[in-house]
N, C-alpha and C positions, 0 to 999 in steps of 0.2 A: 414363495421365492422372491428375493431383493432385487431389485435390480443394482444393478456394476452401478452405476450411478450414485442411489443413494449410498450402497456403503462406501465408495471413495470419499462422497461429502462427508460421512459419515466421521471417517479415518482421518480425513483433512482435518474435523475439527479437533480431535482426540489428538493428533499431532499437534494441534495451534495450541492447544491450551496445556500439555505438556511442555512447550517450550516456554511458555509462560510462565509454567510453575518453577520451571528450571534459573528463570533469566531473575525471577523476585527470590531465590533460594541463594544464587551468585551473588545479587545484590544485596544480600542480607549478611552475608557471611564475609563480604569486603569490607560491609561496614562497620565493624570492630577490629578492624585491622591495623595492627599500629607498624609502622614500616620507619619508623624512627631508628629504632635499635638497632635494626639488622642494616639499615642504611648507611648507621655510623660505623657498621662494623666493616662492612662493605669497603669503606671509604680507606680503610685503616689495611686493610688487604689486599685495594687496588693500588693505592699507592707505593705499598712495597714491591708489589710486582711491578707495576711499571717503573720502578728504580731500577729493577731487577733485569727489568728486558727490555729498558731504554723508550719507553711509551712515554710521549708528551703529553701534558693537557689540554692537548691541542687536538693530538689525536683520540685522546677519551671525549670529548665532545665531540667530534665526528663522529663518534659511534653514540652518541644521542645521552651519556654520560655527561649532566652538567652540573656531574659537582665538583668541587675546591678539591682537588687531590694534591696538591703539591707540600702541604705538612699538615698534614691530618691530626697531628696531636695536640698543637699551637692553632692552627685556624679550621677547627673541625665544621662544618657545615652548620646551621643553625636547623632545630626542626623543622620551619617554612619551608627552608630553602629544598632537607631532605622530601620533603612531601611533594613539593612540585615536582621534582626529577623524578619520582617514586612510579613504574612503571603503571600504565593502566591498561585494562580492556574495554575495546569496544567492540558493539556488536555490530 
């Protein structure tokens, strides 16, 4: 018979290296992730709505939106610019 002990350590490590396989499985699958396209499409679709419902780009940067919305079609963001704004996780 086991003791409580070793199988909690046991489980604790089963748990640690679970998470581990999970967090390099996330980080593998972000890193082919191109966030350009759907950024600039984003851009094209926040901007009309906020024409639409009167949203400043004053206000889309308060909400952590810092991209160029004010003519998306003429001064569309540049890749850089979408990657930087382009949301991330941290653990």
């Amino acid at each position: 018979m086991r003791s409580t002990t070793t199988g909690d350590a046991n489980r604790q490590r089963l748990l640690i290296q679970e998470r581990l396989d999970l967090q390099a499985a996330l980080e593998a699958s972000d890193a082919g992730t191109d966030l350009v396209e759907p950024a600039a499409e984003f851009v094209v679709v926040a901007a009309s709505y906020g024409q639409r419902k009167g949203i400043t780009d004053t206000a889309w940067r308060e909400l952590g939106m810092a991209l160029h919305l004010s003519s998306p079609r003429q001064g569309s963001p540049a890749p850089a610019d979408l990657r930087k704004s382009a949301p991330t996780r941290h653990s």
